[in-house]
N, C-alpha and C positions, 0 to 999 in steps of 0.2 A: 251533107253538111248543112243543106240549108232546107232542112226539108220540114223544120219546126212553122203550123199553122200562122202563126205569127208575122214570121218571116216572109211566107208564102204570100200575106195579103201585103205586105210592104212593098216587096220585089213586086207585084201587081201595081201597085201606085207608081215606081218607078216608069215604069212602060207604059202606063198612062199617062205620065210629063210628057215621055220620048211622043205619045201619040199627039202632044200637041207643039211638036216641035222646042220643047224643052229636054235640056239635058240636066239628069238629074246628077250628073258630077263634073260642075262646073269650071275651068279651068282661071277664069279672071273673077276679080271680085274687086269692087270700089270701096272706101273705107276713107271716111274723112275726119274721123277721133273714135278713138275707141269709148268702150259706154261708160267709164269711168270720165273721163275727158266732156263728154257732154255731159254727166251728169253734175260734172263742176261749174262748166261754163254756164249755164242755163240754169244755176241753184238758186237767184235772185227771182224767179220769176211768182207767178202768184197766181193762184185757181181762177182761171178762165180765162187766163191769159195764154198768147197763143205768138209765134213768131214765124206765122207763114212767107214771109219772104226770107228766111234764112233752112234751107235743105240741105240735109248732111245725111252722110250715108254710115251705116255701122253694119256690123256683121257678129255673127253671134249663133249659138245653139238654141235652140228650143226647149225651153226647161217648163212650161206652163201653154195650156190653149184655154181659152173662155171662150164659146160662139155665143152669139145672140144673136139668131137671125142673121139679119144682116149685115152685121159689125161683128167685131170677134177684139179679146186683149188678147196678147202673148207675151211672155217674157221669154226674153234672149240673152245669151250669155257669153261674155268673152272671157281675156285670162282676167281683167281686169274691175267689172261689175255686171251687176245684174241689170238689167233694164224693159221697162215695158214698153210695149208697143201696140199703136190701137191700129187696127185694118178695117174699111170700111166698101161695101158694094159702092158707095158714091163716089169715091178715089180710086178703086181698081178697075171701077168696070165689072157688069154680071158674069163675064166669062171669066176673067182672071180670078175673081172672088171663090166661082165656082171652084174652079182648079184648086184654089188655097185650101177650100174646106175638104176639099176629094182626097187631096196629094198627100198636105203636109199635117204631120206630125211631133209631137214630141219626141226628140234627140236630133232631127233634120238639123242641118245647117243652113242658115237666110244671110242676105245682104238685102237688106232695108234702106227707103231710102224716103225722108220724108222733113219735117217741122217740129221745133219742140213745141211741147205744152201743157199745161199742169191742169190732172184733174181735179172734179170735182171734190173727190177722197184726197186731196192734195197732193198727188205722186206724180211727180216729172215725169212726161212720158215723152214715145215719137209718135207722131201722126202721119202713118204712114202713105206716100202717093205710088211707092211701087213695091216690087219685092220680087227676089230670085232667088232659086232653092239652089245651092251651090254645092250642098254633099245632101243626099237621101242616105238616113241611118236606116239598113234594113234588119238591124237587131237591137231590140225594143230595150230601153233604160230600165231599173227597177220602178215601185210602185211609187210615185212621191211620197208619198207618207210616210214608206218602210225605208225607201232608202235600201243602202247596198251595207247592210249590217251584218252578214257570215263574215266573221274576219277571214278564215283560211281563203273565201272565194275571192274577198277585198285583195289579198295577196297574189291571188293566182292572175288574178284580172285587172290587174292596176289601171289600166286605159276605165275602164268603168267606175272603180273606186273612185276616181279622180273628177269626171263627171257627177256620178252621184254623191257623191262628201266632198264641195270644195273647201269645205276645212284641212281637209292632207293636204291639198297644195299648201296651206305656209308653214308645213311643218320643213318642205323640200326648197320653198323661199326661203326660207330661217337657214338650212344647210347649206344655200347657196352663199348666204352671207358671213356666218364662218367660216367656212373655207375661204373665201375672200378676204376676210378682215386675218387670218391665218397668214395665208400670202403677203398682206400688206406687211403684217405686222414684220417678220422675216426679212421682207426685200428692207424695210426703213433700219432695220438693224445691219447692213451691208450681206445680208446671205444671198448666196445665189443659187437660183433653183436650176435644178438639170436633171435630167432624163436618165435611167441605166435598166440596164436590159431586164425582160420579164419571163425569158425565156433562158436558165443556166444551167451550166453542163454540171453543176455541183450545187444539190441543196443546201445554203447554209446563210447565216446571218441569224438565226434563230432556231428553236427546238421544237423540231414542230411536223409532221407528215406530209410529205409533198405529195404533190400532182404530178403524173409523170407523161410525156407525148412524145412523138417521135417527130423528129427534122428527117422529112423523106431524100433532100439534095444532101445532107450529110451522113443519113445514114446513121444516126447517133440519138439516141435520150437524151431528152430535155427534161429539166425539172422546172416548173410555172415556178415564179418568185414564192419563196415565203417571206423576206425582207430584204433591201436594198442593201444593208450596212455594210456588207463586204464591199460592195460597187463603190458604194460613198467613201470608206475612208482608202481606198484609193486615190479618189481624188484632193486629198488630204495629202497621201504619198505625193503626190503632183503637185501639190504645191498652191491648192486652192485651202484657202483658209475658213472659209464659212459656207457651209453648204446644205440645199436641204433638199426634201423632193415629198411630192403629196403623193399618193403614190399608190396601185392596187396590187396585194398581196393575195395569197392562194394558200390556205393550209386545209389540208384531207383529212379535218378533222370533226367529231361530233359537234349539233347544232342544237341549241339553245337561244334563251332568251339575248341572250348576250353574247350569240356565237354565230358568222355568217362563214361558208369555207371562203368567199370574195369578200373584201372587205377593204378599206381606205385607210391607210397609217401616212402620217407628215413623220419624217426620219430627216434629221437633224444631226451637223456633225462642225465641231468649234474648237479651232484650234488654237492653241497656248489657255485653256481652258477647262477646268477639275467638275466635277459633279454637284461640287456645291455652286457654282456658279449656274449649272443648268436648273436648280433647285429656283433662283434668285431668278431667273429669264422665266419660268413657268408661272411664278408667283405672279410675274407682272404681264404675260403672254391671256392671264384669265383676268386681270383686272382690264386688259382692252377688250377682251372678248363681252364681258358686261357691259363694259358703257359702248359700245357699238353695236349691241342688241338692244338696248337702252333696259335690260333688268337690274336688279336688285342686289344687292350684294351677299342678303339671304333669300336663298331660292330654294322653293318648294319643289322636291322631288318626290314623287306617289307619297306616302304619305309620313315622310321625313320634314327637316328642314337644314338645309347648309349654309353655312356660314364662309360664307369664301374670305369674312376676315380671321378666321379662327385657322388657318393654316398652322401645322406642327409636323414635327419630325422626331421618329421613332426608332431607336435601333432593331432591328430581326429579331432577336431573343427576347428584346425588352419587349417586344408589344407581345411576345409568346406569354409573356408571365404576368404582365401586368393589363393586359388587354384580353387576352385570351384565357389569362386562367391557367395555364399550365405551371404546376409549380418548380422550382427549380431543379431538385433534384430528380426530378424524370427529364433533365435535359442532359443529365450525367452523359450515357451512351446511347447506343440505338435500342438495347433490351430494353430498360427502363422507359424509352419514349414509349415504345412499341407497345406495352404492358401498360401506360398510361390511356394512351389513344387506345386501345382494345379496350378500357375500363369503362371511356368516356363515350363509347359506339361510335368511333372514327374507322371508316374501313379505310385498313392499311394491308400490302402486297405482300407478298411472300419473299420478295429478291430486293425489298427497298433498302437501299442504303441511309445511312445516319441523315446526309442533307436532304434526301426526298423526303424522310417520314418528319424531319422540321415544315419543310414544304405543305405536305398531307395537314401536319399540324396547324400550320399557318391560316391554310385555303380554307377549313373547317371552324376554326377555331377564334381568329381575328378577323380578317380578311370582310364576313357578313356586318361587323358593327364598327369597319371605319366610315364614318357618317361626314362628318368635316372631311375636309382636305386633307391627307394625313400623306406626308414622303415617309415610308418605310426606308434604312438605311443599314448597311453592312451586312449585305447577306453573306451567305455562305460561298466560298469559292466556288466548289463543285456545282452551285447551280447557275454560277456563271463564266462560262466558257469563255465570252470574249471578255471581260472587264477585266480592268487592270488592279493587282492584287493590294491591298490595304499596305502603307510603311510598317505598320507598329504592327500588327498582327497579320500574318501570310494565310490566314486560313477565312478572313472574309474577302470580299468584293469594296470596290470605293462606288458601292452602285446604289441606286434607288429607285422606286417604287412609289408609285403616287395613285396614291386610292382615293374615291369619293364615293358616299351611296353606298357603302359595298361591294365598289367593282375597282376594277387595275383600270386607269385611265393613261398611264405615261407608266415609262421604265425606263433608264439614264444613268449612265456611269461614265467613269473617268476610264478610254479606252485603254487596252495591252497594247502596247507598243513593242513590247519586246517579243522577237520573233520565236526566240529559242523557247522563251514558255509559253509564246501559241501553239509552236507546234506540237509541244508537251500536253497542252490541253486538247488540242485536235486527237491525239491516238489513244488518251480518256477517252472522247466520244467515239472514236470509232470501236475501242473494247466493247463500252455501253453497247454500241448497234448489236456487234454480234454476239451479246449477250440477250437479247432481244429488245432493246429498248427503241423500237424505231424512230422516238422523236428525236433520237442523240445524231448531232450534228456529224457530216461526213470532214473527211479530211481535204483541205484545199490546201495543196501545195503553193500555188498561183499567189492566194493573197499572202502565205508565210512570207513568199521570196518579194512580194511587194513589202512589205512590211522591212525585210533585209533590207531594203534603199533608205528606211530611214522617216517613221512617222513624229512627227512634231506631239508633245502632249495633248490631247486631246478627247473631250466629253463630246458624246453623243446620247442623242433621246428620240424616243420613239412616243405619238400619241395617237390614239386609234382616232380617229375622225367619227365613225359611226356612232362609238360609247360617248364623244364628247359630243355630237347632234343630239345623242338618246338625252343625255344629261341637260342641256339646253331646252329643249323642248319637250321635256317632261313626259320622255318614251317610255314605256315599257319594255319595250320588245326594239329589238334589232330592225326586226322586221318594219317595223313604222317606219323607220329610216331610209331603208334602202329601199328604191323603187321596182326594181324586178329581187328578191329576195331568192335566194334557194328552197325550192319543196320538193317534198315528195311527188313522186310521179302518180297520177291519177288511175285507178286499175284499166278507164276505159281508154278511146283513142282519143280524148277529149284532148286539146293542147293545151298548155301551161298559160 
């Protein structure tokens, strides 16, 4: 593993600390502000001024070495700033000096400890009187100049990526702070957050290919979550009124720019409360999400623009004909679609029913050029199992769809509470399975007979976390989002 040249003479430099009684993996380290923190405090100062009676210690990686002789600069890095530091043979000592120039390297770990002082070149620096090497990196950084530019490696290698491009980090500070400002926003609305299992004897809450493991003290298949919603309105059954959960979900399904099989959904459940209300909580859910990132109200996404004040709402069919292009009378029956979409090079299945090839429709046809904010609204029953059925027409959903950019960012309906036609929609989807449709939902007895006790009205919404960081921080890819991503396995024995 560690038999790269490189390596070899690194792992040498280690054993040459240990020969001078130095360990090259240190267990304590002094630290009296981080380099950001000194580079505030000390920002008054002025070229050739210097504060040798005030010594502070910092710690930091090795990102740059300059020798001269007998003096050397380095720059150091923590989570928080860059900073240089000047080492000199008249403050170390010829022996310690020596060591410095033998041992350490760029990606080493240092704790410094010395005076601030501004150069010549004007740059706040430390003037270093000591210094301890606290980790030895024995596998070498990229090229400085090149940097760690292979995206698939940036992905495979993220502990690297993150050293080499400290610009990802605020892509993962940004996601740290929406899901924060998520949470706030929820808890100040009275919901409360809770926990439910990630591990159930029944896939369901969504349409989707699970991941299947075994419980070896039970004895039994476990299916990994593919969404809370059964768990949560539960506790709706119980008697809790607002609830929500951040939460990691698992679908065994293909992987795209906009598809990870792990992945992050906030799932939200409100009761004495319709879908147009959750419509009205999103609209205002993205206007705190903006002013607590402190953006724009139109935001630049690759090379779009959105208008987060241009929000609108679109019936199913209606965005089919007047967004999409499809004209009306190919929405007659499933022939006529079928014979549409075949005209228009939509590949559609051989077993798809009338609401799938609307669906197919949909995903091809609309779905790329909702740019604004757009709630899509009454879809078809059949492609929603759990929502509860429109008054005035039995054959849509009281659900909706919230796209931005050309992706599904949220989906929300006014839940089924009535049991007898859940459990009428559960033995749909279990026909669907054994007709081969694996992502059709199994049948859970458990939540019908919950539902029997008596669920209060109630809207629920589901928002991917990943798709709303991608959108925020002007991702491309999934991948940019999430810190260890799903890939492919590498043909050699190289690790992930």
């Amino acid at each position: 593993m560690f038999d790269n040249p490189y390596i070899q003479q690194r792992l040498h430099k280690a054993e040459q600390l240990r020969a001078h009684a130095l360990n090259p993996y240190e267990n304590r380290a002094q630290r009296s502000l981080s380099n950001a923190q000194f580079l505030q405090t000390f920002s008054a100062l002025e070229v050739g001024q210097k504060e040798a009676t005030s010594t502070h210690a910092l710690v930091g990686r090795v990102k740059f070495i300059r020798l001269m002789g007998k003096a050397c600069f380095i720059k150091i890095e923590d989570q928080s700033a860059l900073l240089q530091v000047y080492l000199s043979q008249n403050d170390l000592g010829k022996e310690t000096f020596d060591i410095f120039k033998k041992c350490v390297e760029v990606g080493d770990i240092l704790n410094v400890v010395g005076y601030p002082f501004v150069t010549k070149t004007k740059e706040l620096s430390l003037h270093a009187l000591c210094f301890k090497v606290l980790t030895k990196a024995i596998v070498p950084l990229p090229e400085k100049f090149h940097g760690l530019s292979d995206i698939e490696l940036r992905y495979r290698q993220r502990s690297m990526d993150l050293i080499a491009n400290p610009e990802v980090k605020e892509v993962f500070v940004r996601r740290s702070a929406i899901v924060a400002c998520v949470r706030a926003f929820f808890e100040q609305k009275g919901f409360l957050e809770v926990e439910t299992p990630m591990m159930h004897p029944i896939a369901g809450g969504a349409n989707a290919r699970p991941f299947i493991t075994y419980h070896n003290a039970l004895e039994v298949e476990r299916y990994l979550r593919i969404a809370p919603e059964l768990y949560l309105k539960r506790l709706i059954v119980g008697g809790f009124e607002a609830v929500f959960e951040i939460n990691r979900n698992f679908r065994n399904e293909g992987m795209d720019h906009s598809h990870n099989p792990e992945f992050t959904m906030l799932e939200f459940y409100w009761a004495y409360k319709t879908y147009e209300d959750l419509i009205a909580l999103t609209k205002e859910l993205f206007s705190a999400l903006l002013e607590h990132l402190g953006l724009p109200t139109k935001l630049v996404y690759g090379d779009v623009e959105i208008d987060f004040e241009a929000f609108s709402c679109v019936p199913f069919k209606q965005a089919l004909v007047e967004i999409g292009g499809v004209r009306s009378e190919a929405l007659e029956d499933a022939n006529t679609l079928r014979a549409f979409l075949e005209k228009q090079g939509v590949e559609v299945g051989g077993a798809l029913s009338y609401a799938h090839l609307l669906a197919q429709a949909f995903d091809a046809l609309v779905e790329p050029k909702l740019i604004n904010p757009t709630f899509i609204t009454h879809y078809p029953i059949e492609l929603s199992p759990l929502a509860r059925r429109n008054d005035t027409d039995p054959n849509i959903a009281d659900r909706f769809e919230l796209f931005i950019a050309g992706k599904e960012i949220a989906n929300g309906f006014s839940e089924l509470n009535d049991p007898l036609d859940q459990y009428q929609r559960f033995e749909e989807q279990v026909k669907a399975k054994e007709s081969g449709d694996e992502e059709a939902q199994f049948m859970d007895t458990d939540y019908v007979w919950a539902l029997g006790l008596g669920m209060p009205p109630t809207a629920g919404q589901g928002i991917g976390i990943d798709r709303l960081v991608m959108l925020l921080t002007n991702a491309k890819s999934i991948k940019d989002v999430i810190f260890f991503p799903a890939m492919k396995p590498l043909k050699s024995n190289q690790s992930e």
